[in-house]
C-alpha positions as CSV (number, residue, x, y, z in Angstrom):
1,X,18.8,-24.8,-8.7
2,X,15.7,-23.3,-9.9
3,X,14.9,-19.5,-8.6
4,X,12.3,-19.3,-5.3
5,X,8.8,-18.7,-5.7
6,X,8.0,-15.2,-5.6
7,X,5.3,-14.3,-3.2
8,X,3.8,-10.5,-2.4
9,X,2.5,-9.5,0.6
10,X,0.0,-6.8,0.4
11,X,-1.1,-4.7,3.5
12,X,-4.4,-3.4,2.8
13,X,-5.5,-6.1,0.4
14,X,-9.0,-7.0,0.2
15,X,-10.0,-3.2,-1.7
16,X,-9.0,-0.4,-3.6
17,X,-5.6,-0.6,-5.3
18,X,-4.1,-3.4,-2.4
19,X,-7.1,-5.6,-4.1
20,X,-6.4,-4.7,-7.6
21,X,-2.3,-5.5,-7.2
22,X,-3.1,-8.7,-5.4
23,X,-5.3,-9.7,-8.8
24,X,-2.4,-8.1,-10.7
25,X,0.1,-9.9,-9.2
26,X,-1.3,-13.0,-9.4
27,X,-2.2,-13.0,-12.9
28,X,2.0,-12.0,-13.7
29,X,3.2,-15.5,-11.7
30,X,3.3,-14.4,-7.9
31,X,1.5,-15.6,-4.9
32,X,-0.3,-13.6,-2.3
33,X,0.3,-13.1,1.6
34,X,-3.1,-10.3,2.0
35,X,-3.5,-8.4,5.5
36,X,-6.2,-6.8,5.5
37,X,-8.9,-5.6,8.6
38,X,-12.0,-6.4,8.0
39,X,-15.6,-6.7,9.9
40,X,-18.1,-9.1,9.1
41,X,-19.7,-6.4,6.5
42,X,-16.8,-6.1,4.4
43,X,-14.8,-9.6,5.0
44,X,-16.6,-10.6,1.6
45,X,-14.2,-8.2,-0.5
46,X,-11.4,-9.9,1.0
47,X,-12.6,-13.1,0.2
48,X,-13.2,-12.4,-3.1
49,X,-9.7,-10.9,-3.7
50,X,-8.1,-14.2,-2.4
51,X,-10.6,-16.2,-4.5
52,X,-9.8,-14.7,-7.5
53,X,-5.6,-15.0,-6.6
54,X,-6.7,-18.4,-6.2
55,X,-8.2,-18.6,-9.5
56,X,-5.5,-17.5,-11.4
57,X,-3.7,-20.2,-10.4
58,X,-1.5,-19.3,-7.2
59,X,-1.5,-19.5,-3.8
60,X,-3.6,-17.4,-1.2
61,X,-2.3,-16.8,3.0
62,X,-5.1,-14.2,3.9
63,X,-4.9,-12.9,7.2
64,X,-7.9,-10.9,8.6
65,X,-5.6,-8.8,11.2
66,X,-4.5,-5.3,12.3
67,X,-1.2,-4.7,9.7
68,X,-0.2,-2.2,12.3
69,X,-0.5,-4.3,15.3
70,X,3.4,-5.3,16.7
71,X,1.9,-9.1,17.5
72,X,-0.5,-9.6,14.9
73,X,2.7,-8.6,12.2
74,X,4.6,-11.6,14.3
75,X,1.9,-14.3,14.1
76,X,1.3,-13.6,10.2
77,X,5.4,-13.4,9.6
78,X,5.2,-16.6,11.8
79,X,2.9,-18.6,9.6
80,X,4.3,-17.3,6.8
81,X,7.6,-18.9,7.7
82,X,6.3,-22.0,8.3
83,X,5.4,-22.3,4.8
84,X,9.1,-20.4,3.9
85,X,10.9,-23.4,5.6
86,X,12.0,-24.6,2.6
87,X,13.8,-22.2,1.6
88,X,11.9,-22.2,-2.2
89,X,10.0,-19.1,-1.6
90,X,11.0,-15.2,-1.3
91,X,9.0,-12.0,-0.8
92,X,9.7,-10.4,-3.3
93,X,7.1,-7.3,-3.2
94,X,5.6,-5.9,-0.1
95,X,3.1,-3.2,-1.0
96,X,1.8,-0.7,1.9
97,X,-1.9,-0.1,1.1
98,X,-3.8,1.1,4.5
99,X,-6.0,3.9,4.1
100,X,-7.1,3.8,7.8
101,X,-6.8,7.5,9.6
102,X,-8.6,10.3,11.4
103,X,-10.4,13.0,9.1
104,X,-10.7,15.5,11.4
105,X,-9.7,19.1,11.3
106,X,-7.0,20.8,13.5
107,X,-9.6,23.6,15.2
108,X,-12.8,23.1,16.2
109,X,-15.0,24.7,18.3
110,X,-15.7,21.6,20.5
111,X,-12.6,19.6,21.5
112,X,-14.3,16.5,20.6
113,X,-14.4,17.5,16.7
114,X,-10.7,18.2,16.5
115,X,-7.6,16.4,16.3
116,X,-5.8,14.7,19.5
117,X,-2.7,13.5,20.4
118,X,-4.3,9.6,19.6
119,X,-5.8,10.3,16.6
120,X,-2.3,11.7,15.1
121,X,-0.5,8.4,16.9
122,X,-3.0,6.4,15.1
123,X,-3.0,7.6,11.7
124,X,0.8,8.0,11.5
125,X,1.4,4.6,12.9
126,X,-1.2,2.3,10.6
127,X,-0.6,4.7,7.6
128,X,3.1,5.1,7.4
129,X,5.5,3.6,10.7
130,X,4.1,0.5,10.0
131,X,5.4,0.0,6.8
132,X,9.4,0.3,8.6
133,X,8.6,-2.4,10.9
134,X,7.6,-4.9,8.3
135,X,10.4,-4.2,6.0
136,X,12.7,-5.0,9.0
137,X,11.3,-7.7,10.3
138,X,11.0,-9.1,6.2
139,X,14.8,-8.4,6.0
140,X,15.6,-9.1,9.0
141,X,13.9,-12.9,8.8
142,X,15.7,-13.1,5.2
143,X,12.0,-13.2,4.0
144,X,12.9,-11.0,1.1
145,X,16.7,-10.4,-0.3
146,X,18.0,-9.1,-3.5
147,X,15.7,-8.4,-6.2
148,X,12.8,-7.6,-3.6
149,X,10.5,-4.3,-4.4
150,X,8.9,-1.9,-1.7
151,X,5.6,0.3,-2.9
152,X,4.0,2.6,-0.5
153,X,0.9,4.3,-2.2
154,X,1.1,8.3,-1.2
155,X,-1.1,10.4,-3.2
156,X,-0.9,14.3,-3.8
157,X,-1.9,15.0,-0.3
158,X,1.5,14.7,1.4
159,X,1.9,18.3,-0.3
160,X,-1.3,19.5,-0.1
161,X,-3.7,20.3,2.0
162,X,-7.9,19.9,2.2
163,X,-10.2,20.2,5.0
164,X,-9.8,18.0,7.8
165,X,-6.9,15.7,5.8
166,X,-4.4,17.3,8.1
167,X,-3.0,14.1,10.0
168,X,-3.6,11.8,7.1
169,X,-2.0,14.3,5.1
170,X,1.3,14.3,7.4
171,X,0.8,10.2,7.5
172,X,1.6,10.7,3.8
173,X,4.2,13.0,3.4
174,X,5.9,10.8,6.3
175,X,5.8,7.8,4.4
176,X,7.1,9.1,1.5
177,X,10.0,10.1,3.9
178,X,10.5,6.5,5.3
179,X,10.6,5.1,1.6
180,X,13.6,7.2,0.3
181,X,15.3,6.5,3.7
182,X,14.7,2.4,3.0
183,X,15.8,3.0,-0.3
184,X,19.7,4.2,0.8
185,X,20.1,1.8,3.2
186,X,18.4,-1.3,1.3
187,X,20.5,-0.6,-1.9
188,X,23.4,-2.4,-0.9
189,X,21.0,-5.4,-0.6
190,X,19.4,-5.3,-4.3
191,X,16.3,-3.8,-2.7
192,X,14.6,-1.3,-4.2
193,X,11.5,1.3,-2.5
194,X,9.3,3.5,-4.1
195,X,6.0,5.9,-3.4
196,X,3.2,5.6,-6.0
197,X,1.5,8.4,-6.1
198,X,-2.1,8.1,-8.0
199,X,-5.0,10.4,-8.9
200,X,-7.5,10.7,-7.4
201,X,-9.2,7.4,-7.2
202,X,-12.9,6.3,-6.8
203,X,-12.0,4.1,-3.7
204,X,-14.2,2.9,-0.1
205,X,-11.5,5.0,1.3
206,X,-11.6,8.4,-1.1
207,X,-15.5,8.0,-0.3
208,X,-14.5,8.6,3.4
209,X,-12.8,12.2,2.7
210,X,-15.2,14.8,3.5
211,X,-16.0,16.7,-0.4
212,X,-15.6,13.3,-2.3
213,X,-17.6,13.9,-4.9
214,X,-16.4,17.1,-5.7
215,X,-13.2,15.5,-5.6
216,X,-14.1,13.2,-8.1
217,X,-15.9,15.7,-10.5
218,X,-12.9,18.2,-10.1
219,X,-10.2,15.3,-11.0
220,X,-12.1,14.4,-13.7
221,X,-12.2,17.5,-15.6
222,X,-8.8,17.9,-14.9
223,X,-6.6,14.8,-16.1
224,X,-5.7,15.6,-19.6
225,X,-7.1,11.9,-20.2
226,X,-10.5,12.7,-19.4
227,X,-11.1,10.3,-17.0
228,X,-10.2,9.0,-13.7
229,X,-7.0,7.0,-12.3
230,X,-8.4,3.6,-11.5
231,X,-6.9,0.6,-9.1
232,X,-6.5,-1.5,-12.1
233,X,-4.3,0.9,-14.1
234,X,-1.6,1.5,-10.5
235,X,-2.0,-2.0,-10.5
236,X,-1.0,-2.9,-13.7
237,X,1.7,-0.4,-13.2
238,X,3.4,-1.9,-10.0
239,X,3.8,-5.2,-11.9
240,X,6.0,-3.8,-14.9
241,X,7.8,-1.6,-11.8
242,X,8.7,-5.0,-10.6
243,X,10.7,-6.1,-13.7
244,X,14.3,-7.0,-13.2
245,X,15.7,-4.2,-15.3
246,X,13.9,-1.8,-13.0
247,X,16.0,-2.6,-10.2
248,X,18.0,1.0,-10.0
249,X,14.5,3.6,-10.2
250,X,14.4,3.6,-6.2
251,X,13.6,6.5,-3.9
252,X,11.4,8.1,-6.2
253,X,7.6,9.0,-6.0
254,X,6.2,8.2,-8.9
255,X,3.1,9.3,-10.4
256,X,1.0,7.4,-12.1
257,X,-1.9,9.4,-12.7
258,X,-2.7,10.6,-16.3
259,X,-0.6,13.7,-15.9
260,X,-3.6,14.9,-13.2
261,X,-0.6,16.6,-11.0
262,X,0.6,18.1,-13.5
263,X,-2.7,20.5,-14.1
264,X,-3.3,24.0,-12.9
């Protein structure tokens, strides 16, 4: 009996490094379930994403839905069985990639201009809870088994702080949280769950941080490399992550970031 198809489903797909591991991916043999939230302005970089999965030769399920949503995670794990019925596919990566959160600062003058009780909800539920609910439901449905591979991307805010990254800040540090508890209590099924912690990245969503550019310029000068993590080089790394032999490094947060967090 030949092994199943390996599939990865990406939340956060059609940009930044969810884009760049869906091309990844597919270039290294896997197909591609994307979610991804897109309005009519920026539905084209999710189509080109699946195009280019498409191109390299596997298959595409893009869904253009809210990841964090408990329905909309039911009607894509839904149609996604359908096409599992066979029983000759498997999940055997499922990447958490939303960057979607409120970038406001604890005190303001004006209650408007500070965090609330929703925005804090919000953030922590698309940028971190959600990834718990799709790993159970994944395991739960038998959608992914021994051999599958978690990756949350965290980044070095979940232990630092900048202005008014307070609740996305906390979104990270809790994700990083929920993968070392899937980690102990997926090991028994061959599962393993990592964070991925990159440098500072020229993405749509770093561009949304108050300071970017500074950001940028400061990051630069900093990484020992001389230049700048990219999607392509975490993505490139989340495929050799996914290699068999690889199957006991779980729990961990690992950097992959030119030795940037490493800098005074």
């Amino acid at each position: 009996m030949s092994d199943p198809t390996p599939w990865a489903l990406i939340l956060g797909a059609s940009s930044g490094f969810g884009g760049a591991t869906s091309r990844a991916l597919a270039k290294a043999g896997m197909n591609v379930i994307g979610v991804h939230f897109d309005m009519k302005s920026t539905r084209h970089l999710a189509d080109a994403v699946k195009a280019d999965v498409e191109a390299a030769g596997r298959e595409a399920l893009f869904f253009n839905k809210n990841a964090a949503g408990d329905e909309h995670r039911a009607d894509i794990l839904n149609a996604v069985g359908e096409r599992f019925q066979d029983g000759e596919h498997t999940v055997r990566v499922l990447m958490h990639s939303i960057a979607f959160g409120t970038l406001k600062p604890y005190f303001a003058a004006e209650e408007r201009d500070r965090l609330n009780r929703k925005n804090f909800d919000m953030t922590l539920d698309v940028m971190a809870n959600c990834l718990v609910y799709w790993a159970q439901d994944l395991t739960g449905r038998g959608m992914m088994t021994r051999g599958g591979r978690i990756f949350a991307m965290t980044s070095a805010g979940g232990s630092r702080v900048a202005r008014a990254y307070g609740a996305v800040s906390a979104a990270k540090a809790a994700i990083e949280s929920h993968v070392r508890q899937m980690a102990l209590e997926l090991a028994p099924q061959g599962i393993s769950a990592n964070s991925i912690q990159a440098g500072v990245t020229d993405t749509p969503a770093l561009r949304k941080i108050p300071g970017s550019d500074a950001m940028l310029e400061r990051a630069t000068a900093l990484n020992p490399t001389g230049r700048l993590t990219t999607p392509e080089i975490v993505a490139d790394s989340i495929v050799q992550f996914c290699h068999p032999a690889l199957e006991f490094m779980t729990g961990n947060v690992i950097r992959v970031d030119g030795g940037e967090d490493i800098v005074m």
